[in-house]
C-alpha positions as CSV (number, residue, x, y, z in Angstrom):
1,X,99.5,118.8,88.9
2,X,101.5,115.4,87.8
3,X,105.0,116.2,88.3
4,X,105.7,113.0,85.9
5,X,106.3,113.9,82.7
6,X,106.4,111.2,79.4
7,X,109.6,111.8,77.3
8,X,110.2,108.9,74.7
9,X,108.1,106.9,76.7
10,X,109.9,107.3,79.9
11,X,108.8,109.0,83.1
12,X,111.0,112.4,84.5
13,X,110.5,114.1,86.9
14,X,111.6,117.9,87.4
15,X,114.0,118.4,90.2
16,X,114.7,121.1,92.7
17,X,117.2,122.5,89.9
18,X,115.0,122.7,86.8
19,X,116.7,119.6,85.1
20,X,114.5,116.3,84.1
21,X,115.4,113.3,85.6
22,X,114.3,110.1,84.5
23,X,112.2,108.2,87.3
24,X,114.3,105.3,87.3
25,X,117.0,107.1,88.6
26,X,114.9,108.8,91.6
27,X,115.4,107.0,95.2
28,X,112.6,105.2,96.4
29,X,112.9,107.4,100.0
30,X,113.1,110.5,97.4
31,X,109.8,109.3,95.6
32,X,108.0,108.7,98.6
33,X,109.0,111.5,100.5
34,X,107.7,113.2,97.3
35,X,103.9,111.4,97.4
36,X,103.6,112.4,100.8
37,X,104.3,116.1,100.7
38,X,101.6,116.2,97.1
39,X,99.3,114.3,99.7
40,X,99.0,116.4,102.5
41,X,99.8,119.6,100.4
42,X,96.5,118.3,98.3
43,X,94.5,118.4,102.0
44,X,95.9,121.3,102.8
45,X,95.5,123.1,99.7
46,X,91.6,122.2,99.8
47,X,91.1,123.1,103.1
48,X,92.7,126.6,102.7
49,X,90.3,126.5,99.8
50,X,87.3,125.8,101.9
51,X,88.2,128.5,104.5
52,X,88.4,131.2,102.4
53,X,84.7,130.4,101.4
54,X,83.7,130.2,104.3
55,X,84.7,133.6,105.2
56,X,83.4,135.1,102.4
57,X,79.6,133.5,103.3
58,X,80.3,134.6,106.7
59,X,80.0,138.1,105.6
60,X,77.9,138.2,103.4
61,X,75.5,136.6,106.3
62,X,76.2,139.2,107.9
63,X,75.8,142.0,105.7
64,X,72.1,140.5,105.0
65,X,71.7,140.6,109.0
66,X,72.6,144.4,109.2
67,X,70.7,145.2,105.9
68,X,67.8,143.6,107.6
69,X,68.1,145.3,110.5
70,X,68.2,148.6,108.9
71,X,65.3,148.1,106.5
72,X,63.0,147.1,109.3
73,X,64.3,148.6,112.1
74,X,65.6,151.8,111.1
75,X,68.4,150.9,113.4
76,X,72.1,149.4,112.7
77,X,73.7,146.7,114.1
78,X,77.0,147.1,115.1
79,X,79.5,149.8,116.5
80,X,80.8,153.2,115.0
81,X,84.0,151.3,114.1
82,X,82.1,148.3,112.6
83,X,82.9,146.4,115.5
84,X,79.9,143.5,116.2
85,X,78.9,140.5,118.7
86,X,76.4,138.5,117.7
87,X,74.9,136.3,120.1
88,X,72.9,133.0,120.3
89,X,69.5,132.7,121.7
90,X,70.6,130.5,124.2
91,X,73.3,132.7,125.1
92,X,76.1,129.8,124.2
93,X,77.6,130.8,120.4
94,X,78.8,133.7,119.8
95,X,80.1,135.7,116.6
96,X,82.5,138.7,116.6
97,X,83.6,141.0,114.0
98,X,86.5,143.2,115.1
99,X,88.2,145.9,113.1
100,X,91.4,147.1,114.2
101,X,92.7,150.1,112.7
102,X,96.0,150.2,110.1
103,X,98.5,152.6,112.0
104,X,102.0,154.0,110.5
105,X,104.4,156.8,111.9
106,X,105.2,159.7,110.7
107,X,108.1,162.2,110.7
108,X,107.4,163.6,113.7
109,X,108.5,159.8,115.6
110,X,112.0,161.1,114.6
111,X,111.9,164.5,116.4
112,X,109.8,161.8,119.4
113,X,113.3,159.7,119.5
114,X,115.8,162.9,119.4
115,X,113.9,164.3,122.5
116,X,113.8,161.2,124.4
117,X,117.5,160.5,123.7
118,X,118.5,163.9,125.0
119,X,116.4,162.6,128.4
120,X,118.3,159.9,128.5
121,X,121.8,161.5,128.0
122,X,121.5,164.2,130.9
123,X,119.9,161.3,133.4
124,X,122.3,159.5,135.1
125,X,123.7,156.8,133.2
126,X,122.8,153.9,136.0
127,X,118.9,155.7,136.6
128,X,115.8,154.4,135.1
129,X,117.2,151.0,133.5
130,X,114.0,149.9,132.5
131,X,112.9,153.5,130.6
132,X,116.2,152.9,128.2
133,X,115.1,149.2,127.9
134,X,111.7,150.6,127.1
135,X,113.0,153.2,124.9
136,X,115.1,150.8,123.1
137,X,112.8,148.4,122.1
138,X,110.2,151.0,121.1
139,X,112.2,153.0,118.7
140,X,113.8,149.3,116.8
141,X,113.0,148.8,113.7
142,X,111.8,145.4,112.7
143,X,112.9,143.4,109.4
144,X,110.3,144.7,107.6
145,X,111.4,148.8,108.3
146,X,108.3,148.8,111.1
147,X,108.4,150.8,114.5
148,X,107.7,148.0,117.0
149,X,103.9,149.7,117.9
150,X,103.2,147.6,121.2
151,X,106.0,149.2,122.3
152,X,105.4,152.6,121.6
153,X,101.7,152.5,123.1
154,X,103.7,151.7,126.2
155,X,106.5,154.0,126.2
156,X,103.3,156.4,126.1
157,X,101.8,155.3,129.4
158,X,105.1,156.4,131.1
159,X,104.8,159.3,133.0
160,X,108.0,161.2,133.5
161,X,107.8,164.9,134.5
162,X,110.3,166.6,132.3
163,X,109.2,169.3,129.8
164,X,111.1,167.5,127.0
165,X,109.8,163.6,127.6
166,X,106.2,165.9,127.8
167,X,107.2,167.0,123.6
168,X,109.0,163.8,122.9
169,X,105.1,162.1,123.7
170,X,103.4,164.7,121.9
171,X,105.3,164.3,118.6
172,X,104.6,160.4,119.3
173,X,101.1,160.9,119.5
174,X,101.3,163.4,116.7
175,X,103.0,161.0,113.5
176,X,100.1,158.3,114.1
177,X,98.2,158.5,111.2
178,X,95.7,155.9,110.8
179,X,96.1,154.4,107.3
180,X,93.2,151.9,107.1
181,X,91.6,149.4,109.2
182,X,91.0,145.6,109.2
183,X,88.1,143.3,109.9
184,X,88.7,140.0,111.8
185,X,85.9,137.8,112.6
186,X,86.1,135.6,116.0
187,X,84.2,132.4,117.2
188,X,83.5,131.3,120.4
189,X,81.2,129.4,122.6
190,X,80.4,128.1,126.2
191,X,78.5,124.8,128.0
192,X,75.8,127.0,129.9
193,X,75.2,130.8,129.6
194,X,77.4,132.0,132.6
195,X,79.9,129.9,132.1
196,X,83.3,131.2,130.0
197,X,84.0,131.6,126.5
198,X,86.1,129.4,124.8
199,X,87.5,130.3,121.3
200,X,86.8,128.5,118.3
201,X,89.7,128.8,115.6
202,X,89.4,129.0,112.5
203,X,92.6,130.6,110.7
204,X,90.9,132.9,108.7
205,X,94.2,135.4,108.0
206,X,95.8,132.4,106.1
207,X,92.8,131.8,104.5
208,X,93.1,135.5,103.6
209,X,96.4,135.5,102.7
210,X,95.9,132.4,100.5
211,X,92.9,134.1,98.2
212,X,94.4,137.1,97.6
């Protein structure tokens, strides 16, 4: 879009306030700091653009691939989850499609946190240092009102023989309620076919973000 606009035969420009200001009056570092953020905004904006596309053929390649499959196979191509590696003849490209399930917490995290903090009262106050630290960070609530979740997987891997940290990791397990899943697709590829995998990136969750 041309940010210059013709008034009585003048150029203005909008500034960061709303008003119109006439060209003339502009600096020249302001106008060409201006023309270079338009310029690589423009890139950027086509790329983003191009990505999103891309995905979206990516899929649908895909889809065509497992509809295939089915129709002549009888089989289906891909795990229970939708979860899928695709592979290269030659064993050196590869394409993934990973789907990671949505997860939120529910009620019972509170009764989780009450239990655990009565553990942590009765234990002596300089024992287990790093289980507070743990406990801390897993219970926080982010920004955004979310239960830090890497946190709380871990805090369930600790294994603490006391009837009540035993409940506390029950009612954890118990308010997971899976919500919904996402698909993310992932590119990689190698120089000989034992050799390792190296990622291609391609930020597809931008692109995402962008076309929604």
């Amino acid at each position: 879009m041309d940010p210059v606009q013709i008034i009585n035969g003048k150029p203005y420009r909008m500034d960061a306030r709303g008003a119109l200001v006439p060209e003339s009056a502009i600096k020249p570092m302001d106008l060409l700091l201006d023309e270079t953020v338009r310029k690589i905004m423009g890139f950027a904006t086509d790329i983003s653009a191009q990505i999103a596309r891309f995905k979206g053929h990516c899929y649908d390649d895909i889809g065509s691939l497992q509809a295939l499959v089915a129709q002549d196979y009888g089989a289906k191509l891909g795990g229970q989850k939708g979860n899928l590696t695709l592979t290269s003849f030659d064993g050196l490209m590869r394409v993934q499609v990973q789907v990671q399930d949505q997860l939120e917490f529910g009620p019972e995290l509170q009764a989780a946190k009450s239990l655990v903090d009565e553990c942590l009262n009765e234990w002596a106050a300089d024992s287990r240092d790093e289980i507070r630290a743990l406990v801390t960070r897993a219970f926080q609530v982010d920004k955004e009102g979310r239960i830090n979740r890497a946190e709380i997987f871990m805090l369930l891997r600790v294994e603490i023989e006391d009837e009540r940290w035993t409940q506390a990791m029950n009612a954890v397990r118990d308010s997971i309620r899976v919500i919904g899943s996402r698909s993310y697709l992932r590119f990689s590829e190698r120089d000989t076919p034992d050799g390792a995998w190296r990622p291609v990136t391609v930020d597809l969750a931008s692109a995402e973000r962008a076309s929604a």
